[in-house]
Structures are given as structure tokens and as C-alpha cells.
ZAFISE-866350 format. One record per residue (C-alpha): x, y, z. Coordinates in Angstrom, 2 decimals, padded with zeros to 5 digits. Layout:
N
REC      east     north        up
REC         X         Y         Z
...
//
This chain:
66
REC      east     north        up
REC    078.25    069.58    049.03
REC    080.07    072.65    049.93
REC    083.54    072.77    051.74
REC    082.48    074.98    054.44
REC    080.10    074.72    057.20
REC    077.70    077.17    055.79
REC    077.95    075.37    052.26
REC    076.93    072.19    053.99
REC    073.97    074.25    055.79
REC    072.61    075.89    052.90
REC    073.17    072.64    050.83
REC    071.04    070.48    053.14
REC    068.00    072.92    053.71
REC    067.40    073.13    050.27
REC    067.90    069.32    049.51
REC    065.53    068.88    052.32
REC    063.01    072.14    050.87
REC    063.13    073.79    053.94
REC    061.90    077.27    054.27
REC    063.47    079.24    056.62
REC    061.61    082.23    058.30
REC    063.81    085.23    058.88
REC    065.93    084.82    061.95
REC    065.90    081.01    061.60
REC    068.68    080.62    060.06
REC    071.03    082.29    061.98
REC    069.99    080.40    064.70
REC    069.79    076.72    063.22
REC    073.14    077.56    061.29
REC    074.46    077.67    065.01
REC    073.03    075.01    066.22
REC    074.16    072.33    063.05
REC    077.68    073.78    063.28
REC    077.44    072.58    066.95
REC    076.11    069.20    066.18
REC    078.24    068.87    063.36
REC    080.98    069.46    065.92
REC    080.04    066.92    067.80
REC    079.76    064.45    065.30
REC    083.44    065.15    064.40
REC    084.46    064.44    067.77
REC    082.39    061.21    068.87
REC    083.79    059.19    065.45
REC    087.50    060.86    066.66
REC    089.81    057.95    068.24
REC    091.23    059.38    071.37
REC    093.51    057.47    073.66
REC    092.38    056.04    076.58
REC    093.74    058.79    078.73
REC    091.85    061.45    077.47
REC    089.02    060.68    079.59
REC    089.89    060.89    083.33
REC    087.02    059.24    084.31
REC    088.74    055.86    082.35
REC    091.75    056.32    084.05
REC    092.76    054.62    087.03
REC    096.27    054.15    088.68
REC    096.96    051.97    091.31
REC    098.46    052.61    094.18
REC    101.22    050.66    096.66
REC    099.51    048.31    098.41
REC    098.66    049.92    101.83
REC    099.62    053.10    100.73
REC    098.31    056.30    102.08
REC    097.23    054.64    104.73
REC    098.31    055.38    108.08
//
């Protein structure tokens, strides 16, 4: 397959025999690169801390309270 995005697209439709109506592939080119994207990022390894929701930090006991 091709090195580029659009390689990859045009690569895969045809493997597949898809026939694209004018306008559809502009459209579906945009929406693989997105998933594509996403694809990259969910096998990424990020450190715990990149997710704020994951991240908790204890405070003094009794503190901030008054």
C-alpha cells in the first residue's frame, strides 16, 4: 500500500471494488483519514497522566476543611 493517506484510500477502495459516485470520495477520504487517526491514537501508549480523568492526588488529611 501507498505511503500516504490518500495512497492507502485509493488502495483499499479498489481492493475492496468499490465504486465511488462523484462527490463520494471527497467525503469518505475525510472521514477514513479521521478514523485512521483514531486508530493511530487508541494503539498509542500514553502515560497515565494524560488522562485527567485517571488522575487523582490526594490531599492532607483534613485538608481544606475548615
Amino acid at each position: 500500500m501507498g505511503d500516504t493517506i490518500e495512497a492507502r484510500f485509493v488502495a483499499e477502495t479498489e481492493l475492496l471494488g468499490l465504486e465511488l459516485l462523484p462527490g463520494q470520495e471527497e467525503t469518505l477520504l475525510a472521514a477514513y483519514t479521521a478514523l485512521r487517526e483514531m486508530v493511530e491514537r487508541v494503539g498509542a501508549d500514553y502515560p497515565f497522566e494524560a488522562e485527567p480523568a485517571h488522575v487523582f492526588v490526594p490531599t492532607p488529611s483534613g485538608g481544606g476543611r475548615g
